[in-house]
N, C-alpha and C positions, 0 to 999 in steps of 0.2 A: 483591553488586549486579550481577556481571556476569552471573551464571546469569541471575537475575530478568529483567534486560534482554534475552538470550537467549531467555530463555520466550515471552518478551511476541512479538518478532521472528519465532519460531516457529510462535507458536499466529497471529500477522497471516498469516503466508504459506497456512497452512491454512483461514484463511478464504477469502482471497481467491481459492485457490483453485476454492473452494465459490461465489465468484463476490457472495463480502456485499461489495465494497469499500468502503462505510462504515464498516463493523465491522474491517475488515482494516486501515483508516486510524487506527482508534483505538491500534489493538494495534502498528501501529509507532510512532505519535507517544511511547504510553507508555515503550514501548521506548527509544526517543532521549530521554524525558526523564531516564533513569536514567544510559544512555550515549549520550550527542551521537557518537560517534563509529561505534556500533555497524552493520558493513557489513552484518549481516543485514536491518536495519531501513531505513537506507539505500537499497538494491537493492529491496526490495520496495515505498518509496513511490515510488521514478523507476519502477518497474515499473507502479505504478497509477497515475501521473499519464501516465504515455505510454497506457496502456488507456482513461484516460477522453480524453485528448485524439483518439485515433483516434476513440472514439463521439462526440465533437463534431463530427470534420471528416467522419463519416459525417450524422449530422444537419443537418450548413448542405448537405450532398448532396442530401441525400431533397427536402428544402426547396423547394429552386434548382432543380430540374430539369425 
């Protein structure tokens, strides 16, 4: 189970890289559903929630200005 969870963890951070965060979001959730505790998975959804939060606080920018 832990590979699999690994995999999952791995092939997210390769997406996201590529810039799918949807797709990268799926691939950690699966991940954490195998292992809750797994830090690869972890790391790389606080990694895409801080990426999407910068592109909100850039958009209420563009906005308001």
């Amino acid at each position: 189970m832990e590979r699999t969870a690994q995999a999952h963890a791995f092939k997210g951070w390769i997406i996201f890289e590529a810039g799918q965060t949807n797709l990268a979001e799926g691939e950690f959730n699966k991940a954490l559903k195998i292992d809750a505790r797994n830090p690869l998975a972890r790391s790389g959804l606080r990694e895409l929630r801080e990426k999407q939060e910068q592109e909100k606080k850039g958009m209420f920018k563009k906005m308001f200005r």
